[in-house]
Steps between C-alpha positions, in 0.01 A plus 500: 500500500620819405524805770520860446698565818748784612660252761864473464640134478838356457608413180534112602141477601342621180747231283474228704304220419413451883364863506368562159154522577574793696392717191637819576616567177369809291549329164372820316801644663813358288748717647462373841477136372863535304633647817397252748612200234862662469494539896393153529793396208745647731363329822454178350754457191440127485153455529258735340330459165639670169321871455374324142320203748324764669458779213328303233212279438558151302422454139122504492555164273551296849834342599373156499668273182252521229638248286396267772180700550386478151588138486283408784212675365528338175506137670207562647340568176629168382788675317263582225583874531790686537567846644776767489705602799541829390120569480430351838449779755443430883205588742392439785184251452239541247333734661758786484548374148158551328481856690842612334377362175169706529747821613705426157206368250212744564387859618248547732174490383602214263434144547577152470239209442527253679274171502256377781493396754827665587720529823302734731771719607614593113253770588776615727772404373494611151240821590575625806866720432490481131138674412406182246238367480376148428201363262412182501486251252205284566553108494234299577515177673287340226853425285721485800554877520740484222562798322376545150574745236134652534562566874817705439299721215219558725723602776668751268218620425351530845851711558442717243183581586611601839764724302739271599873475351491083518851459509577115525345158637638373854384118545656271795591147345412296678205709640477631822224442632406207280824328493421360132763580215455657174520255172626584227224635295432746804843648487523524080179698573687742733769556279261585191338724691821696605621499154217618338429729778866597569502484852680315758463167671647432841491128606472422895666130472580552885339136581661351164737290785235329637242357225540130621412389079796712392425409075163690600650812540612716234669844530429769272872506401458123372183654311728782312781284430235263358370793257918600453451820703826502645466912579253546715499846395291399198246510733 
C-alpha cells in the first residue's frame, strides 16, 4: 500500500525486503527516490538492486519462454495449429484480456455482438471502463444455440438500428455458460460474417484445456488455416 507520508525513515527501511511494506515512498517524487537509492548504494554496496531493477517495468510481452508457451498451447489443440511467439502478448487472465481488447478494438458507444446466452459479467467486463456496448445475437436452443449466418445479420442489424458502430463478434469456445463447442460450420459462419462485414472476431478459447473429447474442439485458428488465412489481418 502506498502512503503519502512526511515521516522521515532510514534509507535501509524503505529498501529492505523486511520493511518494504512500510510505503513511505512519494513515488511522484523522483528526486527523493534517486537520492535515497544512491544513499542506500553507499550503505549497502553489496546488496541492493541495480537502479534499472527498480527504474523500469518488464517487457509488456511477459518474461516467461514463449517458445515453450506456444508449444503447450498448440498440444493442447492436438498440434493441429500453430502460433507465433512474437505475436503472443501476456495478460493477466481473460478477463483483463477481453477489456484491453475492447480499449484497443472499439470507441465507446460502439459494440461487439456477442451470442446468447453469454457469460453474465461480459456486461462488466467488456462495458463497464470501455463505454461498449453489447448486442446480442440470438441462438435458440431449438438447433443447439449454434450460431447461424442469419443470427449474425440480424444482430447487425439490431446494432445499427440502435446507431451502433458493430465493431466485431466475441464468442467463448467452448461456451461459457453452456460448456458446448462450436463445429465447424458455426465458426466458417463467423468468419464470413467478419469478412464481409470487415470487422473483428475475438475468440475466448480460455476452457480449450479442458474439453475432455479434445477432436471436438476446434479453434478458430484451425478454421483460418483451413480456409489458408494465415494473416489474420484479412479479417
Amino acid at each position: 500500500m502506498l502512503h503519502n507520508t512526511t515521516k522521515k525513515v532510514n534509507c535501509n527501511e524503505i529498501f529492505c525486503c523486511n520493511n518494504f511494506h512500510f510505503g513511505a515512498i512519494n513515488f511522484y517524487r523522483n528526486e527523493s527516490y534517486v537520492h535515497l537509492y544512491r544513499s542506500y548504494k553507499l550503505v549497502n554496496p553489496y546488496n541492493s538492486p541495480s537502479f534499472k531493477e527498480l527504474a523500469l517495468f518488464q517487457d509488456y510481452h511477459g518474461i516467461m519462454p514463449k517458445n515453450e508457451l506456444v508449444e503447450f498451447m498448440a498440444e493442447f489443440r492436438g498440434h493441429k495449429v500453430a502460433f507465433d511467439p512474437k505475436k503472443l502478448v501476456l495478460v493477466a487472465v481473460a478477463t483483463s484480456a477481453n477489456e484491453t481488447l475492447m480499449f484497443c478494438l472499439t470507441k465507446p458507444s460502439e459494440a461487439f455482438l456477442l451470442p446468447t446466452p453469454y457469460y453474465p459479467r461480459f456486461d462488466r467486463d467488456l462495458k463497464w471502463r470501455t463505454g461498449v456496448e453489447i448486442v446480442p445475437i440470438f441462438c435458440s436452443s431449438s438447433n443447439d444455440f449454434r450460431i447461424t449466418g442469419c443470427a449474425l445479420e440480424d444482430a447487425y442489424q439490431q446494432a445499427k438500428k440502435l446507431n451502433l458502430n458493430g465493431k466485431g463478434v466475441l464468442v467463448t469456445n467452448p461456451s461459457n455458460p453452456l460448456g458446448t463447442t462450436m463445429n465447424r460450420d458455426e465458426l466458417n459462419h463467423v468468419i464470413d460474417f467478419a469478412i464481409t462485414k470487415k470487422v473483428h472476431i475475438v475468440s475466448d478459447e480460455i476452457y480449450s484445456g479442458t474439453v475432455f473429447d479434445s477432436t471436438s474442439f476446434i479453434s478458430i485458428i484451425e478454421a483460418l488455416m483451413d480456409r489458408n488465412i494465415d494473416d489474420t489481418h484479412d479479417l
